[in-house]
Each structure stands twice: as structure tokens, then as C-alpha cells.
VOGU-3710 file (C-alpha; in Angstrom, 3 decimals, decimal comma):
1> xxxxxxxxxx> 0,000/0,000/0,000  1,424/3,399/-0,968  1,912/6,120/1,398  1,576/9,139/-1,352  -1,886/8,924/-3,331  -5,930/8,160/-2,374  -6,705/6,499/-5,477  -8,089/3,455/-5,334  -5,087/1,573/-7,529  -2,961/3,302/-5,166
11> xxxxxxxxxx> -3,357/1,192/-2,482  -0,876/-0,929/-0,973  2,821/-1,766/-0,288  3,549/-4,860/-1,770  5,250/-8,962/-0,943  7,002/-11,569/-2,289  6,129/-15,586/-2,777  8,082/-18,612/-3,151  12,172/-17,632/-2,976  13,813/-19,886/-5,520
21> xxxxxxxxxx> 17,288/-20,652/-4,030  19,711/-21,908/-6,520  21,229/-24,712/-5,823  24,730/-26,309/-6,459  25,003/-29,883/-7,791  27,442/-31,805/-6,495  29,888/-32,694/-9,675  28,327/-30,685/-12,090  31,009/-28,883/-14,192  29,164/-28,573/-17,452
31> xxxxxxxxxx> 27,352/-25,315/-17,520  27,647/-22,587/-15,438  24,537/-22,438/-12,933  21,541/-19,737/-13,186  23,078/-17,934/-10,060  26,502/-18,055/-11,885  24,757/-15,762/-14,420  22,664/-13,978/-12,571  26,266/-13,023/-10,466  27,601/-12,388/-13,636
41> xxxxxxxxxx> 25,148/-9,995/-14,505  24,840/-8,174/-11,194  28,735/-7,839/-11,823  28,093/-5,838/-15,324  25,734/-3,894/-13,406  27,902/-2,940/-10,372  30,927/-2,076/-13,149  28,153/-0,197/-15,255  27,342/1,657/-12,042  31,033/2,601/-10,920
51> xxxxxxxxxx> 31,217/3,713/-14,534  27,981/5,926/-14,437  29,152/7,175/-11,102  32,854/8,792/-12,045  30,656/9,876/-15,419  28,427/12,046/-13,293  30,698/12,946/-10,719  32,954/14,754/-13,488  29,630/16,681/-15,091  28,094/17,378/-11,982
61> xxxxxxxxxx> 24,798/19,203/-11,750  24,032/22,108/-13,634  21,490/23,870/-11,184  19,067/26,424/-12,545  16,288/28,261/-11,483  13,565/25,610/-11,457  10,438/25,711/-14,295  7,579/27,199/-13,500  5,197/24,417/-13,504  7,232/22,279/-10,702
71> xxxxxxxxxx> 6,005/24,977/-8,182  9,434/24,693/-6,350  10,033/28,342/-5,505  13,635/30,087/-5,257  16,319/29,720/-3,622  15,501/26,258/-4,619  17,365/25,016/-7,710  16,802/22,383/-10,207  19,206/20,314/-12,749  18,945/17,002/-13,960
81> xxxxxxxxxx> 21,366/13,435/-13,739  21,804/10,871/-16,572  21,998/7,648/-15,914  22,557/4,753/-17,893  18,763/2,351/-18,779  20,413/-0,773/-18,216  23,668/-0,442/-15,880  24,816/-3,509/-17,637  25,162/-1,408/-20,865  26,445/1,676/-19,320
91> xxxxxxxxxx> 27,383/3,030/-22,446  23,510/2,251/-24,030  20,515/4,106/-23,575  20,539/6,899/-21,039  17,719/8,666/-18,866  17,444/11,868/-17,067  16,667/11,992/-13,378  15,175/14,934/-12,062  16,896/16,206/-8,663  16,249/20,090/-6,886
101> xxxxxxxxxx> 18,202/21,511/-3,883  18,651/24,152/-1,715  22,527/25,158/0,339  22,546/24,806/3,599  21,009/28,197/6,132  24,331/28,003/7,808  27,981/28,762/7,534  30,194/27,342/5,042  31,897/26,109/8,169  28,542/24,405/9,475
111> xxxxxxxxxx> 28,016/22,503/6,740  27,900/18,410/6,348  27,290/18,028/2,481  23,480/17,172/1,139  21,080/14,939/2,991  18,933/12,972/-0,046  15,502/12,148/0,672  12,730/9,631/-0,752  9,179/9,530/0,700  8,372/6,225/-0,552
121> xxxxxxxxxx> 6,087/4,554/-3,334  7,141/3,097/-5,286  6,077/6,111/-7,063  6,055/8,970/-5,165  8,613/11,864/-6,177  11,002/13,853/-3,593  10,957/17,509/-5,112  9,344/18,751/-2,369  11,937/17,625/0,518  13,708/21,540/-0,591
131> xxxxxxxxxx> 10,225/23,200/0,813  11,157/22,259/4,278  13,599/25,321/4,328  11,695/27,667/2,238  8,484/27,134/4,237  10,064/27,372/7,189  9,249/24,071/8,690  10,267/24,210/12,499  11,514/20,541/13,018  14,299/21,231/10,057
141> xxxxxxxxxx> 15,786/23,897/11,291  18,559/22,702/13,325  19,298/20,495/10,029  19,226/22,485/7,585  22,142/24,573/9,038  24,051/21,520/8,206  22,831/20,498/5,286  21,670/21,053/1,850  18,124/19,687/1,520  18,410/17,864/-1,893
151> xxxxxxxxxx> 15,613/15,665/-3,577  14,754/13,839/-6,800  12,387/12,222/-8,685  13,101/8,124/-9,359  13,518/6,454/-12,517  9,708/6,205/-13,968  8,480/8,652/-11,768  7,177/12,425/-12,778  9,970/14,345/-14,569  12,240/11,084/-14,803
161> xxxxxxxxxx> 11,480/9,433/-17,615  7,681/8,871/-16,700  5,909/5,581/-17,386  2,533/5,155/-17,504  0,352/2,274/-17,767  -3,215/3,397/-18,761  -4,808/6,373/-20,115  -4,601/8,861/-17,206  -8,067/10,305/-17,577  -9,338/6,287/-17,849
171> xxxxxxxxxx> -7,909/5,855/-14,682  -9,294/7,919/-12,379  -13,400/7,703/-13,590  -15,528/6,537/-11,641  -17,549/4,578/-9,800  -14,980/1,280/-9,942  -15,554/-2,230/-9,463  -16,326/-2,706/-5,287  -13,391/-4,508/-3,802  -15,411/-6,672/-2,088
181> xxxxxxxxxx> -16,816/-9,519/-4,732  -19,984/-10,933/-3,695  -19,483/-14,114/-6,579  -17,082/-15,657/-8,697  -18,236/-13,783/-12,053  -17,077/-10,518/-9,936  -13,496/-11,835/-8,799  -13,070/-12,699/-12,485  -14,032/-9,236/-13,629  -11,105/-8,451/-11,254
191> xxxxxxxxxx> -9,238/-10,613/-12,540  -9,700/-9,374/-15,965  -8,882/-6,029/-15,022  -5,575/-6,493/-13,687  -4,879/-8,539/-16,569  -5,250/-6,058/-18,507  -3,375/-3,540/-16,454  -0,218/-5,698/-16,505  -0,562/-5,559/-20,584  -1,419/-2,053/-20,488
201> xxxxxxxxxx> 2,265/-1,444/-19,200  4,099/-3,638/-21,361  2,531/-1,414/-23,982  2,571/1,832/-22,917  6,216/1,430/-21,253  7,286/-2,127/-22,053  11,178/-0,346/-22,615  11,353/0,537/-18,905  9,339/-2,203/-17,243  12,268/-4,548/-16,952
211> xxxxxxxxxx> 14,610/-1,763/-15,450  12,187/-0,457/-12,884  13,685/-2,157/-9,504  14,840/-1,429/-6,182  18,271/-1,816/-7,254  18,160/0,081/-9,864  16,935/2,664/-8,040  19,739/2,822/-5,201  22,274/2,333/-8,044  20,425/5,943/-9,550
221> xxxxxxxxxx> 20,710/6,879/-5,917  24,783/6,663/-6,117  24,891/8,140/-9,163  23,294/11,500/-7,888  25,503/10,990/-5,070  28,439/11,381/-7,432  26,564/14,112/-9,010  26,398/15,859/-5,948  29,882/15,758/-5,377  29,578/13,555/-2,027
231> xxxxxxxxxx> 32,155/11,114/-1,364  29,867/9,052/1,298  25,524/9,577/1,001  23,316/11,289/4,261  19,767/9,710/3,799  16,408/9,981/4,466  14,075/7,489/3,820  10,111/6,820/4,454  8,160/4,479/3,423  9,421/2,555/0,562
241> xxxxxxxxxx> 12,292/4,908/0,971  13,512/2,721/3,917  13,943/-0,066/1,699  15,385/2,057/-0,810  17,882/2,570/2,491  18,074/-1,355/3,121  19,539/-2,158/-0,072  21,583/0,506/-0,423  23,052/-0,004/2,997  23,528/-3,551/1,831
251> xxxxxxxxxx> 25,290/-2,586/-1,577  26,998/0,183/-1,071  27,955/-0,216/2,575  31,409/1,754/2,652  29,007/5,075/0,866  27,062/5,834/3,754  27,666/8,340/6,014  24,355/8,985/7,474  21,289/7,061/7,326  17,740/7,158/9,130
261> xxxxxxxxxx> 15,135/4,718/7,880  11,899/5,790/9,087  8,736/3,615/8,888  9,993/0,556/7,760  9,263/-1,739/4,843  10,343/-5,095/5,941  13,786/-5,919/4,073  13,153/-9,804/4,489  13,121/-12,027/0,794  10,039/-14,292/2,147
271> xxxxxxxxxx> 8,086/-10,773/3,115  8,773/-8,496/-0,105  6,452/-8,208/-1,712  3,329/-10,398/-1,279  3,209/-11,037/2,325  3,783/-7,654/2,928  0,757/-6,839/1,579  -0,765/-9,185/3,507  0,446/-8,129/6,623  -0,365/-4,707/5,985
281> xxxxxxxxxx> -4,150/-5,701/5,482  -3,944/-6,489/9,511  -2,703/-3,397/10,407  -4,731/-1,416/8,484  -7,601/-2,871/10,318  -6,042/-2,396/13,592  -5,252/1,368/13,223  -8,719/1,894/11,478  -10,351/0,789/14,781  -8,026/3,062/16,775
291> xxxxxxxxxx> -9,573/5,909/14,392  -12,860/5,153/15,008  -12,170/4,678/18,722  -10,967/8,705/18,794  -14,299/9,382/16,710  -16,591/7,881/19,666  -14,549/9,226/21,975  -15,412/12,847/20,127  -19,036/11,900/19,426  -20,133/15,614/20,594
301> xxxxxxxxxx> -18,338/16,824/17,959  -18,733/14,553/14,923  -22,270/12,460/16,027  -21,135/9,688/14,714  -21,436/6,880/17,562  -20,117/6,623/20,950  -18,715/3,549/20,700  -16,796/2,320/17,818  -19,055/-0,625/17,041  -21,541/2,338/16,716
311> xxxxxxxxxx> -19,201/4,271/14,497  -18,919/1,049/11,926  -22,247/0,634/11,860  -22,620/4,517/10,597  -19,277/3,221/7,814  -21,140/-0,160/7,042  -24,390/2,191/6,136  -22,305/4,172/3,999  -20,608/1,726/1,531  -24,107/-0,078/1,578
321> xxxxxxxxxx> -25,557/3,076/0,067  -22,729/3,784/-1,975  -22,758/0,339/-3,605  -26,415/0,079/-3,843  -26,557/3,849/-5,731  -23,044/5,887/-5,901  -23,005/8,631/-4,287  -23,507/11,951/-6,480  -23,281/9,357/-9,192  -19,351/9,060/-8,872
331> xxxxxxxxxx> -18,748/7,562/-5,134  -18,883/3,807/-5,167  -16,874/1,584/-2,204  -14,321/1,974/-4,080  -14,111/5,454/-3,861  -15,052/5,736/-0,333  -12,048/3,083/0,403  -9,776/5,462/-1,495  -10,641/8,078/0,659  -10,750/6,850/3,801
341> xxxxxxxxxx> -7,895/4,899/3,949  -6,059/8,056/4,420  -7,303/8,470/8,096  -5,581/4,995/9,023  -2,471/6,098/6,810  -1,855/9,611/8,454  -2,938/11,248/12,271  -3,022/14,347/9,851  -6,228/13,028/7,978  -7,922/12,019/11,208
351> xxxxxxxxxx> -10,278/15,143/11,544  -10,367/16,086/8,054  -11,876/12,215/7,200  -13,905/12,041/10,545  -15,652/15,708/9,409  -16,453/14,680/5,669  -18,206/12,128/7,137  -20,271/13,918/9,756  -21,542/15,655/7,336  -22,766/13,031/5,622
361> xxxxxxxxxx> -24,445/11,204/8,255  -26,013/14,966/8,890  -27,509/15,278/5,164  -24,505/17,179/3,625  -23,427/14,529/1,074  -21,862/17,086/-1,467  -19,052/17,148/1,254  -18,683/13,707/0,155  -18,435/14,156/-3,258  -15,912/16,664/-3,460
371> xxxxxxxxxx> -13,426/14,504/-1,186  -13,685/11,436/-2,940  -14,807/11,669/-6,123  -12,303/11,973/-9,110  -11,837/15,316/-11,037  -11,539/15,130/-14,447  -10,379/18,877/-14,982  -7,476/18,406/-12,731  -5,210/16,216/-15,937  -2,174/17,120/-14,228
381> xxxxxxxxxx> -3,296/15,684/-11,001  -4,508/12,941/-12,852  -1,246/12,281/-14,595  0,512/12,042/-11,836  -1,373/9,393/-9,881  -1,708/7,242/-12,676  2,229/7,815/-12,886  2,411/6,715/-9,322  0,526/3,618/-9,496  2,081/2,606/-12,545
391> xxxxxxxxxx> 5,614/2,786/-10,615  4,075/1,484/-8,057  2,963/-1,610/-9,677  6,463/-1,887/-11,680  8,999/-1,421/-8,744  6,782/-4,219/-6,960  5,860/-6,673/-10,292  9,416/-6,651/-11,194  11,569/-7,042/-8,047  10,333/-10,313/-6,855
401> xxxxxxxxxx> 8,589/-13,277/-7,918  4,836/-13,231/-7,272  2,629/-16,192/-7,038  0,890/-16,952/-10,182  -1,689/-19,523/-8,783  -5,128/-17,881/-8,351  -5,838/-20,436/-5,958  -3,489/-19,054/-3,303  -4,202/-15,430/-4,178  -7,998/-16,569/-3,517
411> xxxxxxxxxx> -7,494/-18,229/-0,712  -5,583/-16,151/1,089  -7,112/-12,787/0,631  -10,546/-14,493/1,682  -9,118/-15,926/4,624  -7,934/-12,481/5,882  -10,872/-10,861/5,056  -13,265/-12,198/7,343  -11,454/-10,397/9,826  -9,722/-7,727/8,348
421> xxxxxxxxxx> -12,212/-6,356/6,147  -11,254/-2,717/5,542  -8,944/-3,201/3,322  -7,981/-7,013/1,954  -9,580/-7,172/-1,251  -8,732/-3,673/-2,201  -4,737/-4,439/-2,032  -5,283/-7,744/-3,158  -6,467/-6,223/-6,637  -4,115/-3,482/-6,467
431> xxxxxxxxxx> -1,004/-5,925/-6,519  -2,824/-8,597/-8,794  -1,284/-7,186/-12,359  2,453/-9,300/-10,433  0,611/-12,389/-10,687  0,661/-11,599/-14,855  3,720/-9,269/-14,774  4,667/-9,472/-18,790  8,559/-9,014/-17,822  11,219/-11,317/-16,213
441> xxxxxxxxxx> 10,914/-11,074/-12,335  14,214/-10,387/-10,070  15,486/-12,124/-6,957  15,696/-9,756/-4,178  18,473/-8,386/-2,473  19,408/-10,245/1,023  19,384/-7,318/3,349  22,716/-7,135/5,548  25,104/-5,097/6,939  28,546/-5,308/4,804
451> xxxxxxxxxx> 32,031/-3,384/5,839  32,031/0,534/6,765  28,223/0,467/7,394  28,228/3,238/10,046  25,350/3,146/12,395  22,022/3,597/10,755  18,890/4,851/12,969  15,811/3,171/12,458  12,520/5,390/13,884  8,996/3,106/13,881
461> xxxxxxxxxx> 5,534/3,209/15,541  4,003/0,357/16,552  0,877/0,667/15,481  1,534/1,587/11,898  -0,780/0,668/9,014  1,626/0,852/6,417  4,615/-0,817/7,577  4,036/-2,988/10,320  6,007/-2,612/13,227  8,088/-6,191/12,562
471> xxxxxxxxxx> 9,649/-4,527/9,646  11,729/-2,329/11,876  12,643/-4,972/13,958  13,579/-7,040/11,043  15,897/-4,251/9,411  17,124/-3,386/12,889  18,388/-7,108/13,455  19,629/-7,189/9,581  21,666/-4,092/10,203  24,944/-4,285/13,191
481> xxxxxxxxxx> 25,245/-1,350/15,178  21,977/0,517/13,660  19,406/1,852/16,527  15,931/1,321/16,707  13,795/3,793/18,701  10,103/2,765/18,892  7,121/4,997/19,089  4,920/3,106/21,762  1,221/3,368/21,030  1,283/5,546/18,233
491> xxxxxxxxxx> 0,321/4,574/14,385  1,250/7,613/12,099  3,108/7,012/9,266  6,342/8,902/8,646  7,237/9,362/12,462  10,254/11,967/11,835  7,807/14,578/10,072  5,690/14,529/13,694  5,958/16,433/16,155  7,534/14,784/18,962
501> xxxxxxxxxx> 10,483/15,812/20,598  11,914/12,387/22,439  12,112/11,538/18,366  12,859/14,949/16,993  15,681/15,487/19,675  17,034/12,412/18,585  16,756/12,975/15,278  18,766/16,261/15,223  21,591/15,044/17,066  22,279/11,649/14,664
511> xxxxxxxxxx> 22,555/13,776/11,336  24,402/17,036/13,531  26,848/14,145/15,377  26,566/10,781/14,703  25,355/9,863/17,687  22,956/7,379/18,544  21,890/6,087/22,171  23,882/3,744/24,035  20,591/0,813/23,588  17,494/1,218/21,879
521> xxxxxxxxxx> 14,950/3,958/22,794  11,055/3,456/23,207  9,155/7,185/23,011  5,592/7,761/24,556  3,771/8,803/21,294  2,988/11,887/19,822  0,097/14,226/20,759  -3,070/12,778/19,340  -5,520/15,137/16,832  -7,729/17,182/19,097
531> x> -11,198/18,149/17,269
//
């Protein structure tokens, strides 16, 4: 499930099914083995990579004055980096990645080089990290001094050699399919869809589809590191951005300086991608009962229930309605899923999710409308969350091997239903198009700590719908000397944009010194939405 976009496509983060583990035959000299030539072509691709690296740290970045239409104001400053398609042909096609900074607010003498961000995806672009200075953002502060804020858009995403895999304006009308099937005939309509989906990408971008990876990505993510001049890479990762962090830390070890993962994907081969999804599906459920639980608990200001059964009786009414007659013509289930999946997603959406729907218990459905229906006249909007599920869905199809069997896609996503309802079948036919992926699926990389990983801090709530709370724990065992500090009780996702200084404090001092806590550090969570 993606943490960037409400669309309904947009939903979900993504696992992994049956690990094939090559095995060596006693005696056999004859041919080399599949992993022989799989190592031999992860070879051509770290050479192509060195190569693309001492290419880029000679040009450099050319920074200008950023165009118009990015709505990145000045001081920040825009250029672009080329890297190579394929990084086993480094001297083949090339592609332009789009990347904006701005210097750091202090001294020359203060500073410590660029931090890099990435909020995650698969899909979602980094342009904005920069704003943090120009808007004045008050946890940043003590950073920036230090730092140049520096971001970029991935390969396939926005101004990076954008992919697409359906016709933008197609993709967001509505009503959809609901999630939900009530028979066979509508799980094959599903079916059908993402079917068609997969082929729709092979067509639209079948050049890129086989390039669009993880490690593709953190090999980009050297690259601009060269670019930037940096002998060793600051990083901050959310989201998918933390395993964007987990593989880099894993292949290029002795390049980090400083990294913070933050809301973790879990790095482990048997989670990435397919049970990941599945255990997201869980915690969904668990955080969207926590939000109705703060709803009853404010029931004299949204009248929505006093107790949460009460409050999903009032949601249960809703998508009832909406699939019986959409709402305003436009608002199915699915739409209403798009929408308010946000409020288990983000603390942030809490009241603004809990108010739309007051007023439409109260009679107000336009309210409705207007939040979750798509609009048509906004194509830019609309090309860019097509572009994000479509990166989404390629990162994700193309780094692992997904089950194929229906059977155990069927089976598994109706088991988990019956008591995890809110979300199951939506991120089951989000990720579907990876059970009919039309390009050759990747092993992934084994998470690990290698030689000259410094220590890397690792910031995760417990209750997080996103990424599970295991996936932390899992990246914190996979990774020697790296800190984990816990938010206790909390569920917001993307802890280090919150406001909460045991984490903020903590924060600061890692990318100002180094530093990180003698053991592990468990934080009393951040101040909940007050109505």
C-alpha cells in the first residue's frame, strides 16, 4: 500500500512468494549455474554503475532556477542526472533523473554536504523535501544549518522518464468495481482487469518495465551521489524509501555516512512483496479501529457513535448506500475506500476524514463528493497518480517473484478478510497485475550489513498501518550497530515529520553528530488530533 496517493489503484505496499534458491550440484562442471549468471550480470551492473558514477561525478549538476510548472520556488534550484537504462550497458541508452536543492542556512563552516531524501512509493517523487527550508518548517531547522536539503524524482516517476500504464483520464473515472466480490463472475471481472493492467504497461512502457527495480533505483541513488559531489551519502528514507535505504546499505555499505530509515518496509526475501501486503491488510484494520475509537470518543463533535461498534455501523451504512446507488453518481466503495484509507495512513487526515463524514451522516453529502470523487479537470493531477501507481505496480511486479496460482491469491485474501475487512480485497487487486507481470521477475536483495556500514537509525511506531512494526525490527536485526527507537502506542506514518520531541531530539543530534543512544529507545507517542 502506498503512502503518497488516495486512489483506489494506489493502495498498498507490496510482498514476495516462493524464494527460488539456486542450488549447487554436487559434480556438475558442465554449464555454469543460473546464479553463476545472474552473479555475472549483477557484476556488469555494479561495473556499469562505478562507470555511471565517475561519469556524473565529473559533469556534476548544472542547477538552474527551477520551471515554473514544478512549483518549487527560489532559492531552490533544479538540474537534472543521466543515468545509464540498463547499468549492464552503461554506455547504451541513457535517462534523465530529475533532482532540486537548496545550500545549507548556515555557515560554510557548518556545513555536512546534502542529505537525499525519498518519501516512498514506489512512485512517489522527492521535489518537495527543498520546501522544508523555504516554508520554514520548524523541526528542520537545526538540520538544515548543516545540510543542503536535496531531492529527486526516481527512474519512472514524474519528470524522470515517466511511465505510464493506462490512459490517465481512464484511470481515475468513476464509480470502480467494489473490492469486495460478492461471486465468482465478480473476482473474475477483477481478474480481468488487472490482466489487462499488466498488458497495459508492457505497452505503454514495455522499454522501462524490466529496469524499474529497487536496485536500480539505489544504483540511480549513487549516481546523484556522485553528481552531488559527495564522497559518502546522508539519507532519508520513508516508506518505501527505507527499503530504498536497506539495499543501499547492503550494496553500497562503505558510501554511507548517514542514514535514518523511518517507517519501515520489511527488508526480508520471504516478506517483499506479497506477504507484505498481507500483513499490511492487519494493520490497516487495527489502526482503522483506533480511528474510530478517537471518533466515539469525540461523538459531541462529529455524532457519529459513541462507541466504535456504533461508528462502523454509521461506515457499514455508507458503503451499503454507496454500492447500492453511488453517491452523487461518482462515489462507489471503491471510492469511499480510497478516501478513507487516508485516516488509518496519516494522524493528519484524522479530523479532516472524521468531518467529511459527519456531514454526511447529517444530510450534507456534497461534502462527500468533493473529497472522494475523481476530477476530471485536474489532468495534471490525474497524470501524476496514474504515474504513481504505474511505478508502483512496476517497482513491486518486477523485483520479486509473485505467485501466479489464483488459488493461493484466492485463498488467502478471503481468509484475511473475514477479519480484516477494511482493506484485503482492495490491495489484493491493487497488486494482482504481479501475478501476470509481462517481464522477467528479479530475486531480491538479502538485506545485511557489509564493511564501513556506520550506524544507521531506524525510527517506527508500533501501530503503523503501512509498515508494520516487525519490519523495523527485522531491518534493525539485519543491520549491526543501527538503533531502533520505537514509538509506543502511536500509528502515524512517517514518524520523523511529527511532532515529537523524544524523536525529533534524537533525530537532530544523529545527522548534527553521529550519535545514537547507548541501547534502543522506546518514546511515549505523539500528541493525538484534538477536534
Amino acid at each position: 500500500m502506498r503512502g503518497t496517493q488516495a486512489t483506489k489503484r494506489a493502495a498498498a505496499l507490496g510482498s514476495a512468494g516462493a524464494l527460488i534458491t539456486a542450488t549447487l550440484i554436487a559434480g556438475a562442471v558442465a554449464a555454469p549455474s543460473a546464479s553463476a549468471d545472474a552473479r555475472h550480470g549483477q557484476d556488469r551492473e555494479t561495473r556499469g554503475a562505478a562507470i555511471a558514477a565517475a561519469r556524473a561525478a565529473k559533469a556534476g549538476i548544472d542547477w538552474q532556477d527551477c520551471a515554473a510548472d514544478w512549483g518549487l520556488e527560489k532559492p531552490i534550484q533544479c538540474g537534472w542526472v543521466t543515468v545509464p537504462l540498463d547499468y549492464a550497458k552503461p554506455y547504451g541508452k541513457q535517462i534523465k533523473l530529475a533532482v532540486d536543492h537548496i545550500g545549507n542556512t548556515g555557515t560554510p563552516k557548518d556545513r555536512q554536504g546534502a542529505l537525499v531524501y525519498n518519501p516512498g512509493g514506489p512512485g512517489a517523487s522527492g521535489l518537495r523535501f527543498p520546501r522544508r527550508v523555504t516554508t520554514k518548517n520548524p523541526l528542520w531547522t537545526n538540520v538544515s544549518k548543516a545540510y543542503d536539503f536535496v531531492g529527486f524524482d526516481p527512474r519512472g516517476v514524474g519528470h524522470s522518464a515517466p511511465i505510464s500504464c493506462v490512459d490517465p483520464q481512464e484511470f481515475v473515472k468513476a464509480p470502480k468495481l467494489d473490492p469486495v466480490p460478492d461471486s465468482e463472475a465478480d473476482k473474475r471481472a477483477q481478474r480481468t482487469l488487472a490482466r489487462e493492467y499488466a498488458e497495459g504497461c508492457y505497452e505503454r512502457s514495455g522499454e522501462m518495465l524490466r529496469y524499474m527495480t529497487t536496485p536500480n533505483t539505489v544504483r540511480d541513488l549513487d549516481v546523484i551521489r556522485a553528481a552531488l559531489g559527495e564522497k559518502k551519502l546522508n539519507f532519508l528514507g520513508v516508506s518505501y524509501g527505507t527499503y530504498i535505504a536497506a539495499v543501499y546499505g547492503t550494496m553500497y555499505p562503505g558510501h554511507v555516512r548517514r542514514m535514518i530509515a523511518d517507517s519501515v518496509v520489511n527488508p526480508s526475501r520471504e516478506k517483499v512483496w506479497y506477504e507484505a501486503n498481507l500483513d499490511q491488510d492487519v494493520a490497516f484494520e487495527t489502526r482503522w479501529n483506533d480511528w474510530q475509537d478517537w471518533i466515539a470518543g469525540n461523538d459531541a463533535v462529529f455524532h457519529l457513535g459513541t462507541t466504535r461498534a456504533q461508528v462502523q455501523a454509521k461506515w457499514l451504512e455508507l458503503r451499503a448506500t454507496a454500492k447500492k446507488a453511488p453517491i452523487g453518481g461518482l462515489v462507489g466503495p471503491a471510492e469511499l475506500i480510497s478516501f478513507f484509507q487516508s485516516a488509518p495512513y496519516y494522524d493528519s487526515s484524522w479530523i479532516p476524514v472524521a468531518t467529511v463524514f459527519s456531514k454526511y451522516v447529517a444530510g450534507d453529502t456534497q461534502a462527500l463528493v468533493d473529497a472522494a470523487a475523481p476530477d476530471l479537470t485536474n489532468t495534471a493531477g490525474n497524470v501524476a497518480s496514474e504515474n504513481g501507481t504505474a511505478v508502483y505496480t512496476a517497482v513491486e511486479c518486477t523485483d520479486v517473484k509473485w505467485p501466479t496460482s489464483w488459488k493461493k491469491w484466492d485463498r488467502d485474501n478471503t481468509r484475511l478478510h473475514k477479519d480484516y475487512p477494511f482493506m484485503t480485497w482492495a490491495n489484493a487487486w491493487l497488486n494482482l497485475p504481479c501475478a501476470t507481470w509481462p517481464v522477467k521477475q528479479q530475486t531480491p536483495v538479502n538485506v545485511k550489513s557489509g564493511k564501513g556500514l556506520p550506524p544507521v537509525l531506524i525510527v517506527q511506531s508500533t501501530r503503523d498501518a503501512a509498515t508494520p512494526y516487525d519490519g523495523g525490527v527485522e531491518l534493525h536485526k539485519r543491520f549491526k550497530g543501527s538503533r531502533l527507537i520505537t514509538e509506543k502506542d502511536a500509528g502515524s506514518h512517517g514518524v520523523t515529520g511529527l511532532v515529537n520531541p523524544c524523536i525529533n531530539a534524537r533525530v537532530d543530534t544523529y545527522l548534527l553528530t553521529g550519535k545514537v543512544d547507548t541501547a534502543d529507545v522506546t518514546c511515549t507517542p505523539h500528541a493525538t488530533p484534538k477536534p
